[in-house]
C-alpha atoms as an extended CHARMM CRD file, in Angstrom:
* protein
*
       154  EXT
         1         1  UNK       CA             53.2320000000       36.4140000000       60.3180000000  PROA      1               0.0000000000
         2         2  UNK       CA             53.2030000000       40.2330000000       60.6450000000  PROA      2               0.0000000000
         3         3  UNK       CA             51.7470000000       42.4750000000       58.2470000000  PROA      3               0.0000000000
         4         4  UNK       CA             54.2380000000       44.7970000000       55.9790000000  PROA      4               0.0000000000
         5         5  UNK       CA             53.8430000000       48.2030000000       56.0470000000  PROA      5               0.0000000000
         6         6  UNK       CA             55.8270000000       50.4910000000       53.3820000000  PROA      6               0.0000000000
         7         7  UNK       CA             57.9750000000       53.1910000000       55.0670000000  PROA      7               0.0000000000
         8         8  UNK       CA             57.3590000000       56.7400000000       53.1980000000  PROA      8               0.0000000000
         9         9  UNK       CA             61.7600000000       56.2950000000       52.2540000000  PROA      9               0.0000000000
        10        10  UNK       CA             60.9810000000       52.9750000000       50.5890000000  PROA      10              0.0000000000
        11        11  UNK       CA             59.1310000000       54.6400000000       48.2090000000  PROA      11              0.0000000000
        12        12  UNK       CA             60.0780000000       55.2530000000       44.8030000000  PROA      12              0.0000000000
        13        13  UNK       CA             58.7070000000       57.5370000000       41.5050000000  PROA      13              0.0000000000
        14        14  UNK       CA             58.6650000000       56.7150000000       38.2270000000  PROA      14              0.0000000000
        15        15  UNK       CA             57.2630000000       59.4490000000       35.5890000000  PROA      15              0.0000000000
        16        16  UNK       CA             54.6490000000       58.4700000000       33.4390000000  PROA      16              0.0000000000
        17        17  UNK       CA             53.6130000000       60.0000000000       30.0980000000  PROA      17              0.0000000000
        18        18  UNK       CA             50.3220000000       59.4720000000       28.8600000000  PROA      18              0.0000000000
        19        19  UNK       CA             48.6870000000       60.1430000000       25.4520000000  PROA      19              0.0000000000
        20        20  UNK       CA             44.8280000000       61.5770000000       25.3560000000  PROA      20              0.0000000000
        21        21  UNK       CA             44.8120000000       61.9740000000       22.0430000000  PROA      21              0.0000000000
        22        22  UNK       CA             41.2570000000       59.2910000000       21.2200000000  PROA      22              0.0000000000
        23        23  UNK       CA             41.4190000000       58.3120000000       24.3200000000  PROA      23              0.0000000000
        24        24  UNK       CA             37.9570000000       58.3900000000       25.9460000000  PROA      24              0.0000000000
        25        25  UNK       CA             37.7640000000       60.6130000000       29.2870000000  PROA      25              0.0000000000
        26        26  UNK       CA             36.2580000000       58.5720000000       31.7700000000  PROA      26              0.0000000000
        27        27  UNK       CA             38.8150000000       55.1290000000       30.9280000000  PROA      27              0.0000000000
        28        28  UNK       CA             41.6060000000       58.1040000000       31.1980000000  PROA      28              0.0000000000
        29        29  UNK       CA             40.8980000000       59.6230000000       34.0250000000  PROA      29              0.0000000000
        30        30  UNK       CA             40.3780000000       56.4930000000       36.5050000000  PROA      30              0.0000000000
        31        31  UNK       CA             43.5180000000       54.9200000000       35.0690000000  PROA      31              0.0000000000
        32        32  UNK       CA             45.4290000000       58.0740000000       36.1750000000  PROA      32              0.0000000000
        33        33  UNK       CA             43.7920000000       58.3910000000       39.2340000000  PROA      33              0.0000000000
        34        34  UNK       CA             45.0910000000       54.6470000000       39.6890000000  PROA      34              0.0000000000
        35        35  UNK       CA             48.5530000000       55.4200000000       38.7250000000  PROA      35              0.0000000000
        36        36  UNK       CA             48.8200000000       58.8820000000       40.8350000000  PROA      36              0.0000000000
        37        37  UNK       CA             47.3650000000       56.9120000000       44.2600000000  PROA      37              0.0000000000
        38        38  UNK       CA             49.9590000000       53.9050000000       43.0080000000  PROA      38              0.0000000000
        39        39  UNK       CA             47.4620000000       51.1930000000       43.3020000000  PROA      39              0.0000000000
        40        40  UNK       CA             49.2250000000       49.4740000000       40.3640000000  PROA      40              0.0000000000
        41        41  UNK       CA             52.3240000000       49.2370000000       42.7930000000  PROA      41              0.0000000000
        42        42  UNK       CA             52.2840000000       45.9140000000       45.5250000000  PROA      42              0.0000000000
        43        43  UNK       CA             53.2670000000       48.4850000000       48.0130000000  PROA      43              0.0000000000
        44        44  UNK       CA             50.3520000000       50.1860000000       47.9890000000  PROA      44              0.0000000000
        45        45  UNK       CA             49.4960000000       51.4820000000       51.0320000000  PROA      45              0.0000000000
        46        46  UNK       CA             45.9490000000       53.4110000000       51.1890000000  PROA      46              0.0000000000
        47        47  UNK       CA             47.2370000000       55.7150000000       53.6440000000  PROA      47              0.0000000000
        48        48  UNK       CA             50.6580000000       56.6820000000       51.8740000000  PROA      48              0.0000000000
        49        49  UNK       CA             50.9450000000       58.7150000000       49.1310000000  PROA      49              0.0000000000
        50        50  UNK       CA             53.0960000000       56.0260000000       46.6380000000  PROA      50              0.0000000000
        51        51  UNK       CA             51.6410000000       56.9640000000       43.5980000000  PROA      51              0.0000000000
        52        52  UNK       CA             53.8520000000       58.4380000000       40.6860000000  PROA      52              0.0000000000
        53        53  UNK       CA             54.0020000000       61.5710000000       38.5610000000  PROA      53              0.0000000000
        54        54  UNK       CA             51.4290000000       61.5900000000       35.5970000000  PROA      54              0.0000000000
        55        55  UNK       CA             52.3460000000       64.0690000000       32.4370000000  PROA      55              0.0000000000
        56        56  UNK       CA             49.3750000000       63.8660000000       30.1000000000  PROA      56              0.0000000000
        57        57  UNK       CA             49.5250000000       65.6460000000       26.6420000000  PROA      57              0.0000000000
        58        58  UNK       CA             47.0160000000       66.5140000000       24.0810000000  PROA      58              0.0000000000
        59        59  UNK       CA             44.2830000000       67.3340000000       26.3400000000  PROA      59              0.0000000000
        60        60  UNK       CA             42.5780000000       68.9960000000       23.2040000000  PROA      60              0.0000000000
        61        61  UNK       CA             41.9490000000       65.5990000000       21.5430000000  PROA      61              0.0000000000
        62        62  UNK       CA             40.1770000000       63.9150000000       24.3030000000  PROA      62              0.0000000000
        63        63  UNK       CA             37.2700000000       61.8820000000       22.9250000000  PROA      63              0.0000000000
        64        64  UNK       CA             33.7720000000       61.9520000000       24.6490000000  PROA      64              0.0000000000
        65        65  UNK       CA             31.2610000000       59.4870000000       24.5910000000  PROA      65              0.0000000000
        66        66  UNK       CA             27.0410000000       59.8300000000       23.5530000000  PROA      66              0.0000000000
        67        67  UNK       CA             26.0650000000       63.4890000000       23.7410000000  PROA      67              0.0000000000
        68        68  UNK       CA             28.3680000000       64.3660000000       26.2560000000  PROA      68              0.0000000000
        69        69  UNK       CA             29.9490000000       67.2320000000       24.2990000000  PROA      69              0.0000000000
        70        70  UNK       CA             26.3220000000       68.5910000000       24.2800000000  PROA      70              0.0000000000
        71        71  UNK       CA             24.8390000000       67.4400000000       27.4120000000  PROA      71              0.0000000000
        72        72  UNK       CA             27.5530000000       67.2540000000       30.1430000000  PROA      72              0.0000000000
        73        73  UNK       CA             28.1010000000       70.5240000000       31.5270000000  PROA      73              0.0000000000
        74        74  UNK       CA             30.1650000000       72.1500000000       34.6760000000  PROA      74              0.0000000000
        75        75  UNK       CA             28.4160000000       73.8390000000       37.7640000000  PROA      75              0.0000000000
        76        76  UNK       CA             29.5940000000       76.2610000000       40.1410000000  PROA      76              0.0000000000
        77        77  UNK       CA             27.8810000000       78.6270000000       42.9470000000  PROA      77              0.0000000000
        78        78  UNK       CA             29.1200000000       81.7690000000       43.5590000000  PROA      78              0.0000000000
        79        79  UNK       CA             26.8780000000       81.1210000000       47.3690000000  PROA      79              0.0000000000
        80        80  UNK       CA             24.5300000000       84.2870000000       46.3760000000  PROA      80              0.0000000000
        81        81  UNK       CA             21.0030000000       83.5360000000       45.5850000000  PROA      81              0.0000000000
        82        82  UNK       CA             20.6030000000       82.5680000000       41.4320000000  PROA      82              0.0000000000
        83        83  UNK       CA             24.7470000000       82.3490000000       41.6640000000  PROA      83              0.0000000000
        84        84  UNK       CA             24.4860000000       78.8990000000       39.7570000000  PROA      84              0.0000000000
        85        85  UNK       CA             27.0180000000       79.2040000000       36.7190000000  PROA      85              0.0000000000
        86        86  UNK       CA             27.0730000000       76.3210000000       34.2210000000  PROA      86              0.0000000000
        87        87  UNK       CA             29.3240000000       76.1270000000       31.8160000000  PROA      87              0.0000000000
        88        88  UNK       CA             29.2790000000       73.4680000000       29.0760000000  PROA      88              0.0000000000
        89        89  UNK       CA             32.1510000000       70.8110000000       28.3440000000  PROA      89              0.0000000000
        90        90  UNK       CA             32.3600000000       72.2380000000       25.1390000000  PROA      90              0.0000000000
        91        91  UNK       CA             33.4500000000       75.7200000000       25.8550000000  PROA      91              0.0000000000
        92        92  UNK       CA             35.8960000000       74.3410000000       28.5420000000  PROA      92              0.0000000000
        93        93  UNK       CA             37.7530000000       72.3160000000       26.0000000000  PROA      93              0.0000000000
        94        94  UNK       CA             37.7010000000       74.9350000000       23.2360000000  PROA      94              0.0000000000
        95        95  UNK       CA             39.3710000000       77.8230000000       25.8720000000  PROA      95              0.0000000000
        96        96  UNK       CA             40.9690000000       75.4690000000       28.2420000000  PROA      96              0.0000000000
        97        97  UNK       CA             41.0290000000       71.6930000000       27.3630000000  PROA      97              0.0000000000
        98        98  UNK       CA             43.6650000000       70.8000000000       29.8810000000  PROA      98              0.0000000000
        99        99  UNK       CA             41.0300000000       71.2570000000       32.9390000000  PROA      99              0.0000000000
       100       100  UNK       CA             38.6230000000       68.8100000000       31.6840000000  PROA      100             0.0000000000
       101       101  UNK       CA             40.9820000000       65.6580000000       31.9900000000  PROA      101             0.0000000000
       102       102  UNK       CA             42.1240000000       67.7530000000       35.7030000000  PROA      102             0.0000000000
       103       103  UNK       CA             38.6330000000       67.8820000000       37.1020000000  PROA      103             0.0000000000
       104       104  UNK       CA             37.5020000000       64.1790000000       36.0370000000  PROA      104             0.0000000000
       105       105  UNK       CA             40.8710000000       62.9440000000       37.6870000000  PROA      105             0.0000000000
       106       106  UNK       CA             40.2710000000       65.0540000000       40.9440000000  PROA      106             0.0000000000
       107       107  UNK       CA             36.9150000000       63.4480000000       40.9370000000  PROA      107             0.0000000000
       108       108  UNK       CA             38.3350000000       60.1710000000       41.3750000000  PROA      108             0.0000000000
       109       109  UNK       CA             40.7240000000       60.9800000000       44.0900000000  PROA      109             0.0000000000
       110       110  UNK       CA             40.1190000000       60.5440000000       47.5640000000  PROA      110             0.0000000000
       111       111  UNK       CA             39.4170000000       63.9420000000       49.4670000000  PROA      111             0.0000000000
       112       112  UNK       CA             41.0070000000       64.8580000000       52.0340000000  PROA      112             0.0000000000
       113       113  UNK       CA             44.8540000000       66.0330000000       52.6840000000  PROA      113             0.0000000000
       114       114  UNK       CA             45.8540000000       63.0310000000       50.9320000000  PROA      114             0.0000000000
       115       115  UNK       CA             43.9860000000       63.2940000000       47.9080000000  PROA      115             0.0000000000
       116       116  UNK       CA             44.8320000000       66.7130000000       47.1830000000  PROA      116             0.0000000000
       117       117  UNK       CA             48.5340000000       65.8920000000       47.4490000000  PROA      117             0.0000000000
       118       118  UNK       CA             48.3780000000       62.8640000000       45.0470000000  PROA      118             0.0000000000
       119       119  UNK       CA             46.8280000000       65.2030000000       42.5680000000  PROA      119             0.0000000000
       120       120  UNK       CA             49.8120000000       67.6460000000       42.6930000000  PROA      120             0.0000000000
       121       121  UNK       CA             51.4290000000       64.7530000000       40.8960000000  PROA      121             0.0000000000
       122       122  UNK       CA             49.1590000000       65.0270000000       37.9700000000  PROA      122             0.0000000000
       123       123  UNK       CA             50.6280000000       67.5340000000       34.6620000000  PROA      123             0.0000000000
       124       124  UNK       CA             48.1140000000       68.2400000000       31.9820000000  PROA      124             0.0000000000
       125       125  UNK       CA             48.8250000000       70.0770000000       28.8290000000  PROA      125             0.0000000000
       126       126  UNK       CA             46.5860000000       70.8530000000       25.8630000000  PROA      126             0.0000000000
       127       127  UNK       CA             49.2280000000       70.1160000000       22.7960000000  PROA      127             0.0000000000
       128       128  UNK       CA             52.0420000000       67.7950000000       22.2040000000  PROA      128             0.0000000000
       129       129  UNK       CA             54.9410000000       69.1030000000       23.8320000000  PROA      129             0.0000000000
       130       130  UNK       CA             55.4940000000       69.5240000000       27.9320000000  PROA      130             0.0000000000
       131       131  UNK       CA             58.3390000000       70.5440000000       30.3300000000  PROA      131             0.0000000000
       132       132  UNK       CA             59.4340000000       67.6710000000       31.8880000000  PROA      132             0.0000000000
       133       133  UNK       CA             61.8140000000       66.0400000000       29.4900000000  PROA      133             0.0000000000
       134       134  UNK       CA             64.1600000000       66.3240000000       32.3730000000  PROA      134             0.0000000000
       135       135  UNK       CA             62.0990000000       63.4970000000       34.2110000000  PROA      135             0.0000000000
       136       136  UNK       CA             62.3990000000       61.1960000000       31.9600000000  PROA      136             0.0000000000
       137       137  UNK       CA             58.5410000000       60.0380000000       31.6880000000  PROA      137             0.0000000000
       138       138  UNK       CA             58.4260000000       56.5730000000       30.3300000000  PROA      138             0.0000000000
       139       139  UNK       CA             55.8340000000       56.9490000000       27.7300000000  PROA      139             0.0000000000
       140       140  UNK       CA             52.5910000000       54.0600000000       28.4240000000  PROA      140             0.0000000000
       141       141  UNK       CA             49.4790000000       52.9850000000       26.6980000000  PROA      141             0.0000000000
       142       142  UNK       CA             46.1470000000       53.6180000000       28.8450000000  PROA      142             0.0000000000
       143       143  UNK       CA             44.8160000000       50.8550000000       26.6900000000  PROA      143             0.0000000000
       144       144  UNK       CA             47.4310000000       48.2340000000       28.3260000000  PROA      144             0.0000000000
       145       145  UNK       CA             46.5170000000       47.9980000000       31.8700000000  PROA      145             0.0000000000
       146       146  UNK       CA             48.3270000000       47.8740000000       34.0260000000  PROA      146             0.0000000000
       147       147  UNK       CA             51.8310000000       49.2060000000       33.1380000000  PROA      147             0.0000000000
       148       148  UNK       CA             54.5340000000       46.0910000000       33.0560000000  PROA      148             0.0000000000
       149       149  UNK       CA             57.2940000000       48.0320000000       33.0520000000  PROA      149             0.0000000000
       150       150  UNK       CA             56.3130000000       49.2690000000       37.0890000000  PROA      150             0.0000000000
       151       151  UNK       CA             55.4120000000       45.7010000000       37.8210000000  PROA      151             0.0000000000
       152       152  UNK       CA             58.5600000000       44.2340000000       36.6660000000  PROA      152             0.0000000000
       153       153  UNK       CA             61.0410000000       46.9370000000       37.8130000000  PROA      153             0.0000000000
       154       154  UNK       CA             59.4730000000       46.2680000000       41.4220000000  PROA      154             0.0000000000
């Protein structure tokens, strides 16, 4: 019996739309990761990109567990001695909410060439509405994992 191994024209992409709004970061974030890698597809292929387009909307109403929103904060080093800058979560998601649900998905892709071109996938806006109307994003619940309508299609 020999082993099957998807072809990058076999693939297919199917928009997603997600809703953050209550949702709690962490749960959102590795779902999406899941859905831009396409782990919830049986062709999944770990060296393939076959993961599908994520739009999430209402970044601004992303819920965070504990003290989070007081504790977790956001590093960065300019590479100068004492360039350490740390900005807390709760400035990022007062000025730019969006890039809070965008750095805890990138943290849960692989690194790499492969990783960074899943993540190109991945749309993030702060309120309600979003440009891709066009793609026709099917909207799903984070909450109801995995998506049937993929599963069932395939």
């Amino acid at each position: 019996m020999k082993t099957h191994s998807v072809t990058p024209d076999q693939i297919t992409r199917r928009w997603y739309l997600v809703d953050a709004e209550g949702q709690t970061l962490g749960r959102l974030a590795s779902r999406v990761a899941q859905i831009l890698r396409g782990k919830h597809k049986p062709i999944y292929t770990p060296h393939l990109d076959t993961g599908d387009p994520v739009v999430v909307v209402n970044a601004e109403k992303i819920h965070l567990t504990g003290r989070k929103m007081e504790q977790k904060a956001y590093y960065r080093h300019s590479g100068y001695p004492g360039g350490l800058k740390e900005t807390p979560v709760q400035r990022v998601l007062e000025k730019h909410p969006e890039r809070v649900i965008e750095k805890a998905v990138w943290g849960m892709m692989p690194k790499g060439k492969l990783g960074r071109a899943m993540v190109k996938k991945l749309k993030v806006y702060a309120g309600e509405s979003h440009p891709h109307e066009a793609q026709q994003p099917v909207a799903i619940d984070i909450r109801d994992w995995p998506p049937q309508t993929q599963i069932e299609e395939e």
